[in-house]
N, C-alpha and C positions, 0 to 999 in steps of 0.2 A: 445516549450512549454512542460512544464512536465504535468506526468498525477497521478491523484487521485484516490482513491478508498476509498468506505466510507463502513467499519466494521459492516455485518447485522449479525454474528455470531463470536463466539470465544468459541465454545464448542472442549472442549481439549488445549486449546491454553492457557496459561500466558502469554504470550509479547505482545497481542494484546488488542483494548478493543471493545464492542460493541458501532456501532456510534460514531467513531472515525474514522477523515479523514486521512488516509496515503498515502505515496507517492511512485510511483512504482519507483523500479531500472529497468534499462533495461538488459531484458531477456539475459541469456547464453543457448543457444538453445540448447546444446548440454546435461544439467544437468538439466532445469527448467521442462521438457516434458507436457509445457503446468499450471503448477501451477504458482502462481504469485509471484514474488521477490520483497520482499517492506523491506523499513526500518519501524521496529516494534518500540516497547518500550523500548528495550533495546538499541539500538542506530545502531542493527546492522542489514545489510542483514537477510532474513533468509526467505524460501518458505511456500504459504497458497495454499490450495487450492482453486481457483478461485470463488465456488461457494458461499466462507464466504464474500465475496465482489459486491459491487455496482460500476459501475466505474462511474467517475462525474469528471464535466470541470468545474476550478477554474479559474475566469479573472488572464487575467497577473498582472492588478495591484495590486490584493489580495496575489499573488502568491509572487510579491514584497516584500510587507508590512509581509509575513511570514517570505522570508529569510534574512530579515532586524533585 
């Protein structure tokens, strides 16, 4: 199951929006040291820092109906 995070800030940030759900990538342990990796607004990877985020569980079948 993939995992969410729902947008409680975006001060300094343009790729992001506030209360907007997005979806983590999974971490490169070696370069992330703890910030989050999600696909933003632009379409692409890019790191937040954790605390601009909520994490939150999407049923699979919503999760579905998204990458449908």
């Amino acid at each position: 199951m993939k995992k969410f995070v729902l947008c409680l800030n975006n001060d300094g940030y343009d790729d992001i929006q506030k209360w907007k759900i997005y979806m983590i990538v999974e971490p490169d342990d070696k370069t992330d040291r703890g910030w989050l990796r999600l696909i933003d607004d632009s379409g692409e990877d890019y790191l937040y820092p954790p605390e601009y985020f909520e994490a939150i569980e999407i049923p699979v079948k919503i999760q579905e109906a998204m990458a449908a």
